[in-house]
N, C-alpha and C positions, 0 to 999 in steps of 0.2 A: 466244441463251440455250440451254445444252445441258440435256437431259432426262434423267436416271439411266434406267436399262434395267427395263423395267415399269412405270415412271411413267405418269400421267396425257397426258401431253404425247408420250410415246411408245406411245399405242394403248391404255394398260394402262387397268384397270376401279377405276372411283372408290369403288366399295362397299368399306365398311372405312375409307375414309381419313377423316381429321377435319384442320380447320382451325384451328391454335392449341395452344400444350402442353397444356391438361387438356381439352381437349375429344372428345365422345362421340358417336360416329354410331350410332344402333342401327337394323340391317337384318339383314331378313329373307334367309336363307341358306340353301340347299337343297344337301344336301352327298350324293354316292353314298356308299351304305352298304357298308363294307368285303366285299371274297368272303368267303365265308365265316362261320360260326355265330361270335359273337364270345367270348369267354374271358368267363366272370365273372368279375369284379375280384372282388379277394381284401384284403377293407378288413382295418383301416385300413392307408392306402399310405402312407410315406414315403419324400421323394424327398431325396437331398440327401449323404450325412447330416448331422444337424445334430451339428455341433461339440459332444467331450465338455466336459462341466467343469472348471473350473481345480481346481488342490487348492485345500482352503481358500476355494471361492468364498463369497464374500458374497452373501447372496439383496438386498440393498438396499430395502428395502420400499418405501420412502418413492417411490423411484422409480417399482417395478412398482404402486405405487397410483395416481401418476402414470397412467401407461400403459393402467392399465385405466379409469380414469377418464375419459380422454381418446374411451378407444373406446367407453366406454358412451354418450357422450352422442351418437355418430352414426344411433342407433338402426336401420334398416334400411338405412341407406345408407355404402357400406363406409367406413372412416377408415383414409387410412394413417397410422401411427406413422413419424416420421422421428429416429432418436435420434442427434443431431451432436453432435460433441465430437472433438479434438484425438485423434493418436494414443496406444495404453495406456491411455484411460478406463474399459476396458471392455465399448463400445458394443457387441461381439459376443458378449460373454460372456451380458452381458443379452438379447440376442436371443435367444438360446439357450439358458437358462432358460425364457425363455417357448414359443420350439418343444416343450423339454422336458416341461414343463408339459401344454401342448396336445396333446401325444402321451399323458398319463399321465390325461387328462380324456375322451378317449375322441372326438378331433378324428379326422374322417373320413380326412383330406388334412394331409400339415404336408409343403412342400414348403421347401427350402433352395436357393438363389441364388446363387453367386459374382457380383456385379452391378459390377465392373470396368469389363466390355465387352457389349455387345449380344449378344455373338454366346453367351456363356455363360449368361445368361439364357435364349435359345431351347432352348438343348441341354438345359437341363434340364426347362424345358416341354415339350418334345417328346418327353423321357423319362417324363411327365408322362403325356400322351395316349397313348402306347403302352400305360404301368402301365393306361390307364382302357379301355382300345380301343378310342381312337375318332383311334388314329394312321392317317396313310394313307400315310407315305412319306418327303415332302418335310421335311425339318426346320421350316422358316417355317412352313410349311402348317399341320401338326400343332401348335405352339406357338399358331397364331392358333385353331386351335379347341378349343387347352385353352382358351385366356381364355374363349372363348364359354360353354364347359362352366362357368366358374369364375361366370361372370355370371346364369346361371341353376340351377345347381342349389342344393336343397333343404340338402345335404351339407355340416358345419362341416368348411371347411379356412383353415388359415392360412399365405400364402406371405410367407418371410421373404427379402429382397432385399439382402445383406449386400455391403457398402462402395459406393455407388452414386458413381463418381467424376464421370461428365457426365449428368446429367439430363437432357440434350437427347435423348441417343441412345434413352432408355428410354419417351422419350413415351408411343410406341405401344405399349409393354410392363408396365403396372400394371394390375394387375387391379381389376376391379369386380365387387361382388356385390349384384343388381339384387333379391337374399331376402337378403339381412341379413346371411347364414350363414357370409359370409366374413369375412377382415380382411388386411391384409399391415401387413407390420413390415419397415422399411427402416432402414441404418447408413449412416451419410457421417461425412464429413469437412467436408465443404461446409457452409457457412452462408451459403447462397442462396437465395435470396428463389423460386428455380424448383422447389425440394425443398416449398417450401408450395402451398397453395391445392387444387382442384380437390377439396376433401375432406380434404387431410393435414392433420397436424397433426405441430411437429414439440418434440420432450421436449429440451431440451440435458441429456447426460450430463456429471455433472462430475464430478473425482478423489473416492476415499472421502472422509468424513467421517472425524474423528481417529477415532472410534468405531469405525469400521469400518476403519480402516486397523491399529489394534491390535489388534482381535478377528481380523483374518485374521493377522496377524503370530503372534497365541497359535496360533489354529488350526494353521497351517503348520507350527512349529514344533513344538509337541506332536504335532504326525501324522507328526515322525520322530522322536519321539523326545528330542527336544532342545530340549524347553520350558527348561530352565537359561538357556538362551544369550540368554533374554527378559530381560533387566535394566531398573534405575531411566533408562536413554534410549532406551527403544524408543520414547517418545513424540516425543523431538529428530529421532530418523532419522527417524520416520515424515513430521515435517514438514522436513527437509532432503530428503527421497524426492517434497517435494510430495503425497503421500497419493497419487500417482499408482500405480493397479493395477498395470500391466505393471513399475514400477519395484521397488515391493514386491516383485511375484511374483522377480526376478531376484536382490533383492537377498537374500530369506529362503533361496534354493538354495543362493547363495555362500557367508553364513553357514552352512547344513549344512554343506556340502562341506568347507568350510573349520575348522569349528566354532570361529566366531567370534562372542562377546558384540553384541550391541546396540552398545555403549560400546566394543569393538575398531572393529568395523566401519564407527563413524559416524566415527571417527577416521582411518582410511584414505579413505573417504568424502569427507570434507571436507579433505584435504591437496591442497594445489593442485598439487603433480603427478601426482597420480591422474587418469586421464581416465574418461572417462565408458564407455568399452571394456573397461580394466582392473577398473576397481567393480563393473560392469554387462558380466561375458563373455558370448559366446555360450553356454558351458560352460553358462550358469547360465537357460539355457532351457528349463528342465524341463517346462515342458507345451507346449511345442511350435510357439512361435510363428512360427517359421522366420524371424525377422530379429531381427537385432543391435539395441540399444537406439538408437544413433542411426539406425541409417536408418528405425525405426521413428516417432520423434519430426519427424522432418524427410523422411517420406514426397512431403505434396503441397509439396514446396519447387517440385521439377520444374513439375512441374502450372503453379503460379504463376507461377515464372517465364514457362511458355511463355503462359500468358496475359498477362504484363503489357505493356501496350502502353508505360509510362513509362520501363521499364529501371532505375525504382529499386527493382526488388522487394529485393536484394538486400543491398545497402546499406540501403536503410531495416528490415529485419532485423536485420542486424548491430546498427545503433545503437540496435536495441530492445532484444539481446539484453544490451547494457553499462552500460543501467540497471535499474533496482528495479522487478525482477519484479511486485512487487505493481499495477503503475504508475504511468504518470507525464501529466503535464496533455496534453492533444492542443494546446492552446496550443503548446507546443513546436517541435511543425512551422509553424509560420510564424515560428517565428523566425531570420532569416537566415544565420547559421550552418548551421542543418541543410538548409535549403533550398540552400545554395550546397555542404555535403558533397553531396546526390543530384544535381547536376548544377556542374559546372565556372562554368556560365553563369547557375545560379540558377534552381531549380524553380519552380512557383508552388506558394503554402499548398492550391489544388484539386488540383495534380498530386498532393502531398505525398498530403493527405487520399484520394486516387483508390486510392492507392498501399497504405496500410495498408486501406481497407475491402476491397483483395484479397486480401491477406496474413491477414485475417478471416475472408472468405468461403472461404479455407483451410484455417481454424483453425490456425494457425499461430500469430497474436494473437488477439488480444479488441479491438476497434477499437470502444466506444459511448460517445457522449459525454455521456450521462445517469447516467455512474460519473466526471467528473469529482472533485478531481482529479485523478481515478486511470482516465482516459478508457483508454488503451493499455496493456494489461498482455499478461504471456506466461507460460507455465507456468517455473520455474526450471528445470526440466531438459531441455525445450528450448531455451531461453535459452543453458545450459552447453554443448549440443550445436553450436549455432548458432557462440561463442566459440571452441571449439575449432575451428572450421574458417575464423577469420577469418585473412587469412596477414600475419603480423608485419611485414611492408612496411607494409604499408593500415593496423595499429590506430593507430598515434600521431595521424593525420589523422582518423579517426572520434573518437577518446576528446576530440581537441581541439574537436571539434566539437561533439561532445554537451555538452561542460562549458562553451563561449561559446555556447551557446543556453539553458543554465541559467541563466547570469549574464542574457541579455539578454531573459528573460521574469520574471526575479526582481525584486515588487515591494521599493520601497525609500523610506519603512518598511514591512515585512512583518507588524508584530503585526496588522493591521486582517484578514488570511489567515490564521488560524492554521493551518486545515487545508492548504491550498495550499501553504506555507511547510512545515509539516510536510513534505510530500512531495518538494519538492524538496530540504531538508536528507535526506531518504531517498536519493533521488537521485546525490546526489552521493556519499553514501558507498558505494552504490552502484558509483559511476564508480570509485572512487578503491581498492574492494577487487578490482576486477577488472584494471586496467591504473594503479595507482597512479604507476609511473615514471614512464608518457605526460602525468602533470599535473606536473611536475617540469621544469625547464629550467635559464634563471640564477635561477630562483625560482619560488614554488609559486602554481599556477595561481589567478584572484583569489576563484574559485568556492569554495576550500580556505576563506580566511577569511572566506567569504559565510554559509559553512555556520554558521559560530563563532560570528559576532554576530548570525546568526539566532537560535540558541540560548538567547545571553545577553539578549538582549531578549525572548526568551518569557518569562524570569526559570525557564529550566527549568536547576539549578544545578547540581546533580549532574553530567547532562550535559555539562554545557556546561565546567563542570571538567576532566571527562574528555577532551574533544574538544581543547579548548587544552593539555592535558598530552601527550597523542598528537601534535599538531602540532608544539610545541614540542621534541620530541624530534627528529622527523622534521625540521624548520627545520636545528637546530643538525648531526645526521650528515648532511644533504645539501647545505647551505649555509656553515656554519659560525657560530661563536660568533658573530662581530664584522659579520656581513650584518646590512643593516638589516631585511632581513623577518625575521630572527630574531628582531631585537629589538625589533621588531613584535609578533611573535605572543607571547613571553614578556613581554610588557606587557599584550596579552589576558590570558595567563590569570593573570600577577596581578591583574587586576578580577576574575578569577573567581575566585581562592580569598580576593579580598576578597566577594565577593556571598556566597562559602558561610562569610565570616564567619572564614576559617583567616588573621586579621587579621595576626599579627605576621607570618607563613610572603610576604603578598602586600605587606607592607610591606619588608621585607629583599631578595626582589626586586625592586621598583620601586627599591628604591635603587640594586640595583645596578645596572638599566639605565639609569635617569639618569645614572649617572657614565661610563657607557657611550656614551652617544649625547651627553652634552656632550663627553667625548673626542674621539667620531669625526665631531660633523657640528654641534657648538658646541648654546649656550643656546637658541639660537631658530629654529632648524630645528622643522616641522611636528611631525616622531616626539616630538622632547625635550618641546614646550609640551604635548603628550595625556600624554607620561608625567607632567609637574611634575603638570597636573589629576588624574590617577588617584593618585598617590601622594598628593598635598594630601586625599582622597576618605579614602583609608585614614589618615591620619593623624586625620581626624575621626572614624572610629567607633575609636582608641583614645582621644578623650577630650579631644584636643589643642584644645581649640575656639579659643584665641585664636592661636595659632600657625598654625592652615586660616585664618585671616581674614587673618593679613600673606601667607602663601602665594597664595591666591586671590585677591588685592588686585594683586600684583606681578603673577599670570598676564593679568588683565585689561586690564592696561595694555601688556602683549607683546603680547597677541594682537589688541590697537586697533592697535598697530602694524606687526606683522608682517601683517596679515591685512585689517584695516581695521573700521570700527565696527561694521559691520553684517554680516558673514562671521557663517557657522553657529556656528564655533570660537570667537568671542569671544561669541557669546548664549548657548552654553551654559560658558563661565568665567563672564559676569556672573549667570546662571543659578544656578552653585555658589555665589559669592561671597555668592549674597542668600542659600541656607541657612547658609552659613557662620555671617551677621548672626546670623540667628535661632539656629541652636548656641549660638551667644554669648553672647545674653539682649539683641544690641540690635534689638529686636521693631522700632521705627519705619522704622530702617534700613533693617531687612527688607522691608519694604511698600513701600518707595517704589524702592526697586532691582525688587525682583518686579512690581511692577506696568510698570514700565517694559520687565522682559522679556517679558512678557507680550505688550503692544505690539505689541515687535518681531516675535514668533514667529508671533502673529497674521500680521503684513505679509508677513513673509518666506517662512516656513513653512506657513500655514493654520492653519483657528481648530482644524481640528481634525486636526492633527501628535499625534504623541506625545510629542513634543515639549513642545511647548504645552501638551496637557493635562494636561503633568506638572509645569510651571511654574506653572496654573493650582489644583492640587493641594496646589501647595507656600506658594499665598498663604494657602489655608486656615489653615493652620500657622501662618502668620506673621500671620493675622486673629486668631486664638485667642489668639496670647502677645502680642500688641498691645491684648487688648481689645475687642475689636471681635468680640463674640460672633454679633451679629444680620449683618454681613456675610458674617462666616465659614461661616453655617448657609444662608446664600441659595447661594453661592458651590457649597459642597459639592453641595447642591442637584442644580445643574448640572453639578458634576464627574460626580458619582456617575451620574447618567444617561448622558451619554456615554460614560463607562467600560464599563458595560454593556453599552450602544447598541454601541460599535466596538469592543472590545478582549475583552466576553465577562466573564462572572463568573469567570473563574480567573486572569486577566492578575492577575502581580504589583500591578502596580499596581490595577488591580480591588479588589484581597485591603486592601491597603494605605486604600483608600476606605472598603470596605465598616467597616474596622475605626475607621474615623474618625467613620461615621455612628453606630457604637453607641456613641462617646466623646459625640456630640454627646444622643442619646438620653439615656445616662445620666445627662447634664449638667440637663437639662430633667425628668427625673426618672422619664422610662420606664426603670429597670432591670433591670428585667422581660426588657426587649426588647431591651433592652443586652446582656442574658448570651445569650438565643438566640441574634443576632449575630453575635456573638466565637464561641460555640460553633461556629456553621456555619463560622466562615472558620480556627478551629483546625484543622478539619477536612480543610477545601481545602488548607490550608498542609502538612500532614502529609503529605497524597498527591500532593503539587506540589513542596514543600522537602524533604522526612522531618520527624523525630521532633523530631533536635535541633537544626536550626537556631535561628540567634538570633530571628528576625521566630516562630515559633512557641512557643519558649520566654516571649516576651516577648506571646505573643495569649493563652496560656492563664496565664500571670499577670492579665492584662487583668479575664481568665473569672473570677478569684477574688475583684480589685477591685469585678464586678458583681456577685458573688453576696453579697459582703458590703454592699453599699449597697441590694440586696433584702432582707436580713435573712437569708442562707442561710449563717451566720456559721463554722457549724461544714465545713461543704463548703469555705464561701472559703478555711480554714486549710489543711487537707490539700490544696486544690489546689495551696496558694501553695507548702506545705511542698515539696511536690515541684518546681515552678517555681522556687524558687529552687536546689535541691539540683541541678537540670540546669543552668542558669545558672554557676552556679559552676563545674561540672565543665568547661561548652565553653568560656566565656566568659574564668571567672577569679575570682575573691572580692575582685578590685578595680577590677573592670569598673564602669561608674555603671550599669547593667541590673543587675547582680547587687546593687550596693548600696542601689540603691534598693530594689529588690523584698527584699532581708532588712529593713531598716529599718520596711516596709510589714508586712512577718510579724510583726516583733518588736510593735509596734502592736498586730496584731490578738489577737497571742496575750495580752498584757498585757490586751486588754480583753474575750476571751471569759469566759464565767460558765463557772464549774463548773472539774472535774479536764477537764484539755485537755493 
């Protein structure tokens, strides 16, 4: 074993040394007193200097309350402050404030640290001990008995240790103040578990606050002059900038320089051949950072890399930077897709894991899995920096990979996740705004319509309109009319603009892709038997009820045959076929098919599918217009609980319950309790569907039936007056929702008292 030169094991003297990173040897040290009468220091000394202020800096309170909080509670025994965070948080800014500060409070000592490397640490200690005179020569020398000095004297000083890249090297070099009287404030990058303990404590600095990202954006602007160029999107930049300091600072210069609006700027900003170079020039480093905005953001890439023992630092970046910043589940890496992108032969989920908590420990990401599930997130503007330098050989095999690990962690059904599901529909649009081509081939990747009927089965409409109108575009110019995934996805989003109720617009197309798909691939092909059931669907809320029963009648007997009796596709035709019954008015019918589906959804499915609990939901209905009150109210019962229990009080279907229990309430003669009910779930529906959907149009008609069966006669009328006035406008004045709720107005207005 070789000895370093003055080690212990080459002769040298063990006074001074300690065993372990935060550990303390105090000995007694008898040192020759320099020649000569020594200089009186000339207080207060600053060493360093400490870094000016940005224009327009932010004081942060909330932080520096933080910070001082932190060190209050160490009482005489020193606390380091460690403030980690990602590059352009600020973390030096705010250190330098507090030097500031400390210098303006009348601190003995405020010394400043470039903390890099070891060796600039000493130099400035030892410039240290000279300022104090109690240097003797040797640079080490001198630095070891500044700390000494630092450990016992009486004297507030406070040493700031700025960007601490290996904590290993600096063991030996933090100060301690064995009188209280000191403190040191250190800056990294590192989220390492070796920057804690031994007394530190460490603050994560995070990007402004919008608050603070605007108030500097005015500041700046107004201190040249050129508050104008502050417009109605300073607030959008500020969050496409990520609220990120150094990003701000760069980007309010370019705006001067340029004198470019908020609303210009975010506009070049956000054009995807803008790079993060051209938006973000050097030019526009007006206070003096000396590095360009990417090398600044992807600093400790290096670093990382040279630590990582797996070789996936790299790659697994990349494929962080090609999803939703905000993040995405840590599940993801064990799903084999991404495991077999970091290695040809197949990572393991601990390499995976090993891999991002050092990509962490760099800040680089955010790697904790207690923010599931949004475990792995990345600043957006490092993410954009990261993109840019992926090389256009390598994206198609990353984006394909990220998008079959989406699909293959995607549960199915997803309503029982809504937040989970959320995130991966983020996800994926995610993938798909950044390398959207790479999901494209002879067809669009299946993650594309994963996202769609995620959507549509949240019952979130609007959306989900939108998403299948965007697809179906994109289908038809990349594929063409007559592809079957075209007429695929244009069979999606006519259920969608039947769910939003734009009934005649989602019937006209389903016709026309049925004529389509019996053209290209005949009657009883899988696509054509989902289109007859979706258009049979829309032909029921125009009215058609005996017409959906021979339609739904004939599907059920295809898809026994096509598919066989017990197949998903033929339990949910006999599924339509029992509400069809009940549309109808033949209620026994209905029961005895629904009950049977029921059955099977149970056997096949699980009692508790969404499936099932929607068939189970649907018997209610069909207990109700059969008669069968006391079954129908046990039943519900049980729906409603479940509902809650797994799918959450805002699932459509949820909404759909809840409004069933206040029909059941008012039935029995709580109306009372009927109207709060329907009130609550108008509500939900409003901020889930909008204003005018039909299932809200027809809950707050509902509201007006219970206020007049509480006696609230003259509100039922105006509620209704309006309920139907909306009705008619979306629906039509010969819709059965519109005629029945005027028939109901006309009623009530006929039997209110008085001028009405």
């Amino acid at each position: 074993m070789s000895v370093g030169r003055g080690g212990v094991g080459a002769g040298g003297s063990i006074e001074g040394s300690a065993l372990g990173e935060n550990s303390r040897v105090a000995n007694i040290h008898f040192h020759e007193a320099p020649a000569g009468p020594a200089a009186a220091v000339a207080w207060p000394v600053e060493i360093g200097p400490v870094p000016a202020l940005a224009s327009a800096f932010q004081p942060r309170r909330e932080l520096r309350e933080r910070v001082e909080g932190a060190r209050a509670k160490g009482g005489t025994v020193v606390l380091t402050q460690v403030l980690s965070g990602g590059g352009g948080v600020g973390k030096t800014q705010l250190a330098a404030a507090c030097a500031s500060e400390a210098v303006a409070e009348g601190y003995d000592l405020v010394v400043w640290a470039a903390a890099t490397e070891a060796q600039q640490v000493i130099t400035q200690y030892a410039q240290a001990a000279a300022r104090l005179g109690i240097a003797g020569g040797d640079p080490e020398a001198d630095a070891r008995l500044f700390l000494e000095w630092l450990a016992t004297t009486s004297r507030r000083w406070l040493v700031v240790l700025d960007d601490v890249t290996d904590p290993a090297v600096l063991t030996s070099w933090w100060p301690a103040s064995r009188t209280g009287s000191g403190w040191v404030l250190a800056t990294t990058r590192l989220k390492d578990a070796r920057m804690t303990g031994g007394g530190r404590t460490r603050i994560d600095i995070d990007v402004y606050t919008p608050e603070e990202a605007h108030a500097f954006m005015e500041a700046r602007l107004a201190g040249e002059g050129m508050g104008h160029l502050l417009d109605a999107h300073a607030a959008e930049l500020a969050s496409a900038l990520g609220h990120l300091p150094l990003a701000l600072s760069h980007a309010t210069a370019y705006m001067i320089n340029e004198e470019l609006t908020c609303t210009a700027y975010l506009a070049l900003f956000t054009d995807h051949r803008t790079s993060l170079e051209q938006a973000l020039p050097e030019s526009a480093d007006t206070e003096g950072y000396g590095r360009q905005i990417t090398t600044t953001l992807l600093l400790s890439l290096e670093a990382a890399r040279a630590a990582d023992t797996t070789g996936f630092a790299t790659t697994a970046l990349r494929l962080v930077a090609l999803l939703d910043p905000a993040g995405h589940p840590h599940a993801l890496w064990s799903a084999p897709a991404l495991l077999n992108c970091l290695a040809p032969e197949g990572a393991s989920p601990a390499q995976a894991h090993k891999t991002l908590r050092l990509l962490h420990r760099y800040a680089l990401i955010t790697c904790d899995t207690r923010s599931e599930p949004r475990a792995v997130r990345i600043h957006a503007l490092t993410a954009r920096a990261v993109r840019e330098g992926i090389p256009q050989a390598r994206l198609p095999a990353l984006v394909t990979a990220a998008a079959d690990a989406l699909m293959e962690i995607w549960p199915n059904p997803d309503e029982f996740h809504p937040d989970f599901a959320a995130t991966l529909r983020a996800n994926t649009d995610a993938l798909a705004a950044h390398a959207s081509d790479c999901l494209w081939d002879s067809q669009a990747h299946p993650v594309l319509g994963r996202a769609g009927d995620s959507l549509s089965n949240a019952g979130l409409v609007a959306p989900a309109l939108a998403y299948w109108q965007r697809l179906a575009a994109e289908c038809e110019r990349r594929l063409g009319h007559e592809h079957l995934q075209t007429l695929t996805v244009r069979s999606s989003l006519a259920s969608a603009c039947a769910n939003a109720w734009r009934v005649q617009e989602a019937v006209g197309l389903q016709e026309r892709v049925l004529a389509d798909c019996q053209r290209l691939v005949g009657d009883m092909h899988p696509l054509t038997l989902g289109v007859r059931n979706n258009l049979a669907i829309s032909y029921g809320k125009t009215g058609r009820a005996e017409e959906v029963v021979g339609l739904f009648e004939r599907l059920v007997t295809d898809c026994e045959r096509q598919f066989g009796e017990e197949h998903v596709h033929t339990l949910t035709a006999r599924h339509n076929l029992a509400t069809s019954y009940r549309e109808a008015g033949r209620a026994w019918e209905a029961v005895s098919l629904q009950r049977r589906v029921i059955a099977d959804s149970e056997r096949l499915l699980g009692a508790e599918h969404p499936d099932t609990m929607d068939a189970r939901h649907n018997l209610v209905h069909c207990y109700w217009q059969a008669g069968l009150v006391e079954e129908a109210a046990k039943l519900l019962a049980h729906v409603s609980s479940d509902c809650e229990r797994l799918l959450g009080g805002e699932h459509p279907q949820s909404l759909s319950v809840r409004t069933n229990v206040a029909y059941y309430c008012w039935q029995i003669g709580l109306v009372e309790e009927a109207a709060e009910l329907l009130e609550q779930v108008v509500a939900d529906r409003e901020r889930r569907m909008g204003p005018d959907h039909p299932e809200t149009l027809t809950a707050r008609a509902n509201i007006a039936v219970a206020y007049w069966r509480a006696g609230r006669r003259a509100e039922a009328v105006t509620l209704l007056r309006r309920a139907v006035a909306d009705l008619d406008r979306v629906l039509g004045s010969g819709h059965s929702d519109t005629v029945g709720a005027r028939s109901t107005l006309a009623r009530y207005e006929r039997e209110l008292p008085g001028d009405h």
